[in-house]
C-alpha positions as CSV (number, residue, x, y, z in Angstrom):
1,X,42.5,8.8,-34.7
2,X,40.3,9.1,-31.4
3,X,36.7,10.7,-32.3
4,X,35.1,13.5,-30.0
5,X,31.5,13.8,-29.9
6,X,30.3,17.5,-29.2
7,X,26.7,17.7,-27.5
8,X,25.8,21.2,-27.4
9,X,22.7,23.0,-28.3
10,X,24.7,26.1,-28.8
11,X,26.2,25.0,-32.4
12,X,28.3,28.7,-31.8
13,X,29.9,26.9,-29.2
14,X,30.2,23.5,-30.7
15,X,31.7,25.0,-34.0
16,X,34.4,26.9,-32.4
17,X,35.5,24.1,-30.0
18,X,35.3,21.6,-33.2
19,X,37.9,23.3,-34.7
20,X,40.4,23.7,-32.3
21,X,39.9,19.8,-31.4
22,X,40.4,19.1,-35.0
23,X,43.7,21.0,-35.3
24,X,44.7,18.6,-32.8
25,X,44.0,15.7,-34.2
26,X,41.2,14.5,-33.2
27,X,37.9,13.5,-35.4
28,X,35.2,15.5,-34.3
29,X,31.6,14.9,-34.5
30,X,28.5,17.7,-33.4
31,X,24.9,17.4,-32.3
32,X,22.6,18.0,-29.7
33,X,21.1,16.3,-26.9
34,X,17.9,14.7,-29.3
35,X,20.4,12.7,-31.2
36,X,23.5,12.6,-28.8
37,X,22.4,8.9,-27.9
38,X,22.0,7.4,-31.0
39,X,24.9,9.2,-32.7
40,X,27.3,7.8,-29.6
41,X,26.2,4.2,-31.3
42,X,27.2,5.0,-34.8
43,X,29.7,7.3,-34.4
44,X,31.4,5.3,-31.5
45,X,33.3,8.1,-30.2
46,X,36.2,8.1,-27.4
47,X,35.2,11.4,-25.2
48,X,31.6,13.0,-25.4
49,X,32.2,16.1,-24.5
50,X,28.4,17.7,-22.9
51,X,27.0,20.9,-22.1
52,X,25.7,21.1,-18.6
53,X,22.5,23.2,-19.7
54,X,20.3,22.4,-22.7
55,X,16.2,22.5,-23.2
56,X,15.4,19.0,-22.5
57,X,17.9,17.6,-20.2
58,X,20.8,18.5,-18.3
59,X,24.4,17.1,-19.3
60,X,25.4,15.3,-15.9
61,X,21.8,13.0,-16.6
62,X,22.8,12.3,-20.7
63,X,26.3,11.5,-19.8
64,X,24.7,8.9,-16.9
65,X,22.4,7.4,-19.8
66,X,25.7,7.3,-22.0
67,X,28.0,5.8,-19.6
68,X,24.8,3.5,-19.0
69,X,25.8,1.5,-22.2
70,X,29.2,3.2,-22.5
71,X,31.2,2.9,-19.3
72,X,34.7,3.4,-21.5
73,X,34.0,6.6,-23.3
74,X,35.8,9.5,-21.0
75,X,32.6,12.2,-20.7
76,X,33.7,15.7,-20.0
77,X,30.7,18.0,-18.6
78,X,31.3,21.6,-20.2
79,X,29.5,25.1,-18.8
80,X,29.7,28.5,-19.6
81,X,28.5,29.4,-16.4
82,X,29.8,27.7,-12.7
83,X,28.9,24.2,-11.9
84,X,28.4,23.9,-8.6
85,X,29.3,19.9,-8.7
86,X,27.5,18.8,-5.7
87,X,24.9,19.3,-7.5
88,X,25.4,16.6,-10.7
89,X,25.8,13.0,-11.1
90,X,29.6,13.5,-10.6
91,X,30.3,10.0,-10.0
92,X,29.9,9.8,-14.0
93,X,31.8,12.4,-15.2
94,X,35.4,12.0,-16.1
95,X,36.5,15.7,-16.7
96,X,34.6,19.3,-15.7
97,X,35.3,21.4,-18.7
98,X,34.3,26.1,-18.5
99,X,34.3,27.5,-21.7
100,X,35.3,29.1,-23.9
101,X,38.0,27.5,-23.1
102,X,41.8,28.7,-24.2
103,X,43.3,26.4,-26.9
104,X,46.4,25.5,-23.5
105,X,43.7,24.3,-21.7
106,X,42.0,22.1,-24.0
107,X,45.1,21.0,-25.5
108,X,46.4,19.8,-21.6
109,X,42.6,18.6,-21.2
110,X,42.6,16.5,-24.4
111,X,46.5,15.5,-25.0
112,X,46.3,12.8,-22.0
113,X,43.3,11.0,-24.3
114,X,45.4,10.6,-27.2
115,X,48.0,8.4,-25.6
116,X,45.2,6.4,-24.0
């Protein structure tokens, strides 16, 4: 079963998109950006999916400093709100993800991991 971590300081957000991921099959973890890093060590997941605007740090710079000891794990950026890309560490970022996001969309998005 391939594991999703949720970083999200919206745990609305988080909750909503948990489940859906769930119903697909996926395990599905949920934190925020303080513990994001440690919990991508125990929890060893295969896609962190980020949101692009917390308090403390941005989601293009935590999925740098996860990809830092993590190059495998796919990292999908996720906004509410427009990113306007040239302006994050792109180079990092496997997937740009606006939500909410309609269960089609994350079910194309996240079907291609499961093979993988």
């Amino acid at each position: 079963m391939k594991r999703v971590l949720l970083v999200n300081d919206s745990m609305f957000q988080s909750i909503i998109m948990k489940d859906s991921l769930s119903e697909m099959g996926f395990k599905v973890e949920v934190t925020d950006e303080y513990d994001a890093i440690e919990l991508t060590k125990s929890f060893k997941p295969d896609i962190v999916v980020v949101n692009y605007i917390m308090k403390e740090i941005r989601g293009d710079q935590l999925i740098s400093l996860i990809k830092l000891e993590h190059p495998e794990i796919k990292c999908i950026l996720s906004s509410s709100s427009a990113i306007d890309r040239r302006n994050t560490l792109t180079q990092k970022i496997d997937e740009f993800l606006h939500i909410p996001a309609e269960t089609d969309e994350l079910t194309h998005m996240f079907n291609k991991y499961l093979d993988e």
